[in-house]
C-alpha positions, 0 to 999 in steps of 0.5 A: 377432694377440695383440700387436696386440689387447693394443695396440688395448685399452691405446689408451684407456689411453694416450689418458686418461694424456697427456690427464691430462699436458697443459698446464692451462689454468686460468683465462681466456686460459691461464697467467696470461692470456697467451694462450700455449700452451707445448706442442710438439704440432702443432695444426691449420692449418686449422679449420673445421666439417668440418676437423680436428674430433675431436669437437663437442656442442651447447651452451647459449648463454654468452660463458666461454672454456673452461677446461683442467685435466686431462681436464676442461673448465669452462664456464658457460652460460645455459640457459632461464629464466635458469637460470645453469650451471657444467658440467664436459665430458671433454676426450676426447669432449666429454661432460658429466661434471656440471652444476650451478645457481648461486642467483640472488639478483638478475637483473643487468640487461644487455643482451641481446646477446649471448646468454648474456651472464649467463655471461661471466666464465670459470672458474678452477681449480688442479686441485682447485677450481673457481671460477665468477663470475655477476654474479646469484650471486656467486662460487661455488666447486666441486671437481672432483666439481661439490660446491658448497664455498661462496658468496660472494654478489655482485651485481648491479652497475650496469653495462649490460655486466653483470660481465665480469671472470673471477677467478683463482687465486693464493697460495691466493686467488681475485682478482676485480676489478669495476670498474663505473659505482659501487662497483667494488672488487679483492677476495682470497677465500680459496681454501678456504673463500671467506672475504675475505682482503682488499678494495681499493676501486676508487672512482676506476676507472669500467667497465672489463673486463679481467681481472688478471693477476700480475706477479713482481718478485723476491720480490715478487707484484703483481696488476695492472689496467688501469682508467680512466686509471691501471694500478694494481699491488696488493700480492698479499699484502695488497691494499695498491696499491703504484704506478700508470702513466698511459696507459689509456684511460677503458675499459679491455677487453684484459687485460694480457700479460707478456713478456721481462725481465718486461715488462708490457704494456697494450693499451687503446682506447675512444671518448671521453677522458673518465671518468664516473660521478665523485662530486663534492666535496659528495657524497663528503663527504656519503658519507663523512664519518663524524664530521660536521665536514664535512671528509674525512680519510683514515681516513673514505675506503675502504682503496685508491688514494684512501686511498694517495694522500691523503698527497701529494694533501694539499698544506697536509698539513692532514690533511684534503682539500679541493675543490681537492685532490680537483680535483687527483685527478680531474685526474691519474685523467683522463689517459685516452689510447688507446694500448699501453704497455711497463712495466718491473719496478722502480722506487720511489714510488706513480707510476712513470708516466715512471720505468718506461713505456718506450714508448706507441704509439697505433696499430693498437691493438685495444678489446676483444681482448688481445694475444699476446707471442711470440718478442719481438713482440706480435701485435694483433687489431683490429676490422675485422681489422687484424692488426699486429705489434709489436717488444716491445723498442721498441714499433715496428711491424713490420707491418700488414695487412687479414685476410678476417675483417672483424667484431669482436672481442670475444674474445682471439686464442691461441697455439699451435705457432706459430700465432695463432687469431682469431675474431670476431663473424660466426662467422669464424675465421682462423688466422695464423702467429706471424711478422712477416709476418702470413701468413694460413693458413687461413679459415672461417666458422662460420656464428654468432657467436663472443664466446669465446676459443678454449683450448688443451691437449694438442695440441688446439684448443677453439672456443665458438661461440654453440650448439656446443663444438668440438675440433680436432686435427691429424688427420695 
C-alpha cells in the first residue's frame, strides 16, 4: 500500500517532467514552419468536442495558432473594447499562467471577420523570450514570466486583412515581413534588446501573408518569402536579397515548407494575374529623387530587391533608371502564376528562376493553407475539401479526393503520428492518414468556426476554435 501510495504522489512529478521534454513548437505551424511533429507519441484518431479531450477552457476570440515550448502555451486574443492579449496557458490543465496588454498606438483598420481578427500573427519563442506582433502595437517582446523586455511600435498598415504574417526567431533575430498594399518591408530585430539589426524594403511586393521560413544551404542561411511574382532568399545575416524564382501568385497566403535534399517548396493561388497598388514612374522619381535632377540612381532607392536589380535593369548602364527600364522591372515582378513550385538549393546569379525550379504544378493547389511534406509527398488542403497528394521528388500527383468537410480553409493542416489534422471555417475537423491513399479517419463538427492552425506537443493535439482551447490526447 506504501509503494502504491509513493507512485500516486510522484505522477504529478512525472506529468510536469515529460511535459518539460517535449518537442517545442515554437513559432507559427512548428519547427521552421513545417507543420510536423517529429515526436513518437500516439495522437488521437478521433477528435471531437466529446472525444479524447483532456482538458478545454473558454477563451476570447483570436485568429494566433498555439505556440509550445515546455509547459507553456502562448497565444493572443482580443477581449472586449479592442483590448489586445498575449497569455501564457499551462499545457497540463490549461489554466492561465499570465496575461498582459499591449498599447495600441493606432487601430488597424480590417475587417470584421473574422473575430479577433486584430490577433492574427502567432507568437514566437526560443524558451526564454516571447515575442507577439499586433498590426496596432508593434512588436512586443516577453520572458517567460509575462515582463514586458521591449517594444518596437509598428503599424498600422494599409491593408484590409490587417498584419497577418507571424515573426520567428532565428540567430539571435526576430524576422518579421509585412508585405501590404504600400510600405511592405523584411526587417531583423534584435532578440535581446529589439533594436533593428537590418531592413529590406519590399517596395515591389503588394499584399501577401505568409510567413518566412529559413532555408540552410551549407554554411549559408537564407529567409525565404513568398510575395507578388517573385520567391525572393535574403541573406540571414545581412538582409541583403541574395536571389529570386518566378512562379507565385500575385497574393501569396500559404507559407513556404522544406523537404528531402532541402528542397523548397511554394504553394500559391489567388484570383486575378495581375499585381496592384504599383507606383508609376513619375511617382517614384517624385519620391525618391533626392538630389532633384529628375532621374533615379541606385543609391536614392531603399536597400532591397529593387536596389539589388538596378545594376542589370541599367541596360545603357547610364547609372541611372529610366521609364523604359522600370517598364522592364514591372514586367519581370508581373510574371504572377498559380501554381506549387519545387526549388533546389544551389546555384549562381540573382535569378535562379530556370536554373533552380525543378518543376511547377498548377493543379489542386490550395490559397490560403500550407502544405505538409512528409515521407517524400507533400499533402494539400483545398478549399471546399479537396485533399491531393503529390510526390515531392516530380511533382506529379498521386491522388486526389473530396473529404466531408466542405469550408474553407484558412488555417494550415499538421502533422503528427502519421496523421494529417485539418480544420476549417464551418467548425469541421477531419483527420487523415499521411498515405497516398488519402483515407479519411475520422470527422467532427466543432460547431464554430476554426481560423487556427491546430499545434502539437508531447503527444497532444491542441485545437482553437473561435470561443474555447482544446487538448486531445489518446485516452487509451
Amino acid at each position: 500500500m506504501k509503494n502504491h501510495f509513493s507512485l500516486y504522489l510522484m505522477i504529478p512529478f512525472l506529468l510536469v517532467a515529460s511535459l518539460a521534454f517535449a518537442d517545442p513548437w515554437p513559432q507559427f505551424r512548428g519547427l521552421n514552419g513545417s507543420g510536423v511533429s517529429l515526436e513518437k507519441q500516439a495522437l488521437p484518431t478521433e477528435i471531437a468536442p466529446d472525444k479524447n479531450v483532456l482538458w478545454s477552457r473558454a477563451l476570447p476570440p483570436g485568429v494566433s495558432s498555439p505556440v509550445i515550448f515546455g509547459q507553456r502555451m502562448y497565444l493572443t486574443a482580443e477581449r472586449e473594447k479592442n483590448q489586445l492579449v498575449t497569455m501564457a496557458i499551462n499545457t497540463a490543465d490549461g489554466e492561465i499562467v499570465w496575461e498582459q496588454l499591449a498599447p495600441i498606438h493606432q487601430l488597424e483598420k480590417t475587417d470584421k471577420k473574422p473575430k479577433g481578427r486584430l490577433a492574427t500573427p502567432s507568437a514566437a519563442t526560443d524558451g526564454e523570450r516571447v515575442v507577439v506582433f499586433f498590426g496596432s502595437s508593434g512588436l512586443l517582446c516577453y520572458d517567460t514570466a509575462g515582463k514586458l523586455l521591449w517594444h518596437r511600435k509598428l503599424g498600422p498598415f494599409e491593408d484590409r486583412r490587417g498584419a497577418t504574417s507571424s515573426p520567428i526567431i532565428a540567430d539571435g533575430k526576430v524576422i518579421l515581413v509585412q508585405d501590404h498594399e504600400t510600405g511592405s518591408f523584411l526587417a531583423a530585430f534584435d532578440l535581446q534588446t529589439g533594436k533593428t539589426a537590418w531592413h529590406a524594403d519590399r517596395m515591389l511586393f503588394n499584399r501577401s501573408y505568409n510567413t518566412p521560413v529559413i532555408w540552410r544551404q551549407g554554411e549559408q542561411q537564407f529567409v525565404v518569402v513568398a510575395g507578388s511574382g517573385l520567391l525572393t532568399a535574403y541573406e540571414l545575416q545581412t538582409g541583403k536579397p541574395s536571389f529570386f524564382v518566378q512562379g507565385t501568385s500575385c497574393v501569396a497566403n500559404p507559407t513556404p515548407v522544406i523537404g528531402a535534399n532541402d528542397t523548397l517548396f511554394v504553394a500559391s493561388a489567388n484570383p486575378g494575374p495581375k499585381r496592384e497598388f504599383q507606383p508609376d514612374f513619375n511617382e517614384l522619381v517624385s519620391a525618391r529623387d533626392k538630389d532633384k535632377d529628375g532621374q533615379l540612381k541606385a543609391d536614392e532607392l531603399p536597400t532591397g530587391l529593387f536596389q539589388s536589380l538596378f545594376p542589370s535593369m541599367d541596360a545603357n548602364q547610364d547609372g541611372t533608371l529610366s521609364t523604359s527600364e522600370y517598364d522592364r522591372v514591372q514586367e519581370l515582378m508581373g510574371t504572377c502564376t498559380n501554381g506549387m513550385m519545387a526549388i533546389k538549393p544551389g546555384g549562381q546569379g540573382i535569378d535562379r528562376t530556370e536554373s533552380n525550379l525543378l518543376w511547377h504544378e498548377k493543379k489542386s493547389i490550395p490559397r490560403t493553407s500550407s502544405p505538409v511534406y512528409y515521407g517524400g509527398q507533400l499533402y494539400l488542403i483545398n478549399d471546399g475539401g479537396l485533399l491531393a497528394c503529390r510526390d515531392g521528388q516530380t511533382g506529379r500527383q498521386l491522388n486526389a479526393v473530396r473529404g466531408p468537410a466542405k469550408g474553407k480553409y484558412f488555417g494550415s493542416a499538421v502533422l503528427g503520428d502519421g496523421k494529417i489534422y485539418c480544420a476549417n471555417d464551418r467548425g469541421e475537423v477531419t483527420v487523415i492518414a499521411a498515405t497516398p491513399e488519402l483515407k479519411v479517419l475520422s470527422f467532427a463538427q466543432f460547431e464554430e468556426p476554426i481560423y487556427p492552425s491546430p499545434a502539437i506537443s508531447n503527444g497532444r493535439l491542441y485545437l482553437r476554435t473561435e470561443s474555447r482551447l482544446f487538448c486531445f490526447g489518446d485516452e487509451k
